[in-house]
N, C-alpha and C positions, 0 to 999 in steps of 0.2 A: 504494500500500500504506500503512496508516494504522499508523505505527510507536508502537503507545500503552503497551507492556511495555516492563522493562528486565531483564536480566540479569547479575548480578556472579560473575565470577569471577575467582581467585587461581592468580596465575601468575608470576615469577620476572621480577628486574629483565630479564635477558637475552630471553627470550622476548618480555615483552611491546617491548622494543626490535625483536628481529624481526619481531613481527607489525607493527608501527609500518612498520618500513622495506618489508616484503613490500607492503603495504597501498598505500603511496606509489608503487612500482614499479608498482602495477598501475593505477594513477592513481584510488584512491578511499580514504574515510575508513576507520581503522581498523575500526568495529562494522560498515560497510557490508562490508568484506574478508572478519571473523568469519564473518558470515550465509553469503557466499556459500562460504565455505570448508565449516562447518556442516552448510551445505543440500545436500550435494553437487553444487557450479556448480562443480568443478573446472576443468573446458573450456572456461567461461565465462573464467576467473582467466587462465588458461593463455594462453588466446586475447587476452587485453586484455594481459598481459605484453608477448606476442609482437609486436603493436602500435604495445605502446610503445618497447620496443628497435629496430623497423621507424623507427622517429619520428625516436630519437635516431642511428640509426646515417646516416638523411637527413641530418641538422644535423651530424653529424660529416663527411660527404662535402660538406653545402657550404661547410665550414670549407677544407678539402682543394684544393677546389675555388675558392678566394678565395686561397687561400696558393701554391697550385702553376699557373697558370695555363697551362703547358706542356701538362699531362696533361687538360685540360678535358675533352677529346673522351672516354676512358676515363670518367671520374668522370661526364659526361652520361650514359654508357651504362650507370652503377651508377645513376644516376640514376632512368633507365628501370624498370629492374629490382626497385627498392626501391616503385617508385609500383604498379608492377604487384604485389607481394606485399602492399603496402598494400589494396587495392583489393578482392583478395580475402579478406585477413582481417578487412576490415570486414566485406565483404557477410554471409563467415559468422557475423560477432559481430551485426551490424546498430547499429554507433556505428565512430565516428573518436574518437583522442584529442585533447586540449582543448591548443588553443596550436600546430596544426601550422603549419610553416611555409610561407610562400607556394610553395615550388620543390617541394615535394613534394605539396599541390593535386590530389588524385586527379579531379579533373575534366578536367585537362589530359591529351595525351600524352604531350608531351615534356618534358624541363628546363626549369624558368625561369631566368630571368638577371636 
């Protein structure tokens, strides 16, 4: 898409901090967030949110998982789980988010270590 318009508008320290932070959750640039919010991609937004909490709540199980070593077998099996809702909310987005880490690897089935 050949981005060659621009558009200003006026909007409120506080908002434009929410759209700033919304934009970042969903892992893209604020004007790219606007458009798709705009355009009606709402399920697009929603879906890459969803993703990304999928992402971070991996790197918080393998924090979990490096701190509690007792409970491994448990936290493999959230492991499981989290690859597998990964897996299918890419397919329906058709992208992964950027920086995943190696244990969550939806090419694999199981935990890495």
């Amino acid at each position: 898409m050949n981005l060659d318009s621009t558009l200003q508008i006026r909007l409120s320290s506080e908002e434009k901090q929410a759209i700033r932070q919304q934009a970042r959750r969903a892992g893209m640039r604020s004007s790219e967030y606007v458009r798709q919010c705009a355009l009606s991609r709402g399920s697009i937004l929603h879906a890459q949110l969803f993703i990304n909490e999928l992402h971070r709540f991996g790197g918080l199980q393998q924090h979990l998982a490096l701190r509690c070593p007792q409970h491994r077998a448990q936290l493999d099996a959230v492991t499981i789980q989290i690859k597998k809702l990964l897996a299918d909310a890419q397919q329906v987005l058709g992208c992964q988010p950027a920086n995943m880490p190696p244990n969550l690897d939806t090419t694999q089935n199981g935990p890495t270590r």
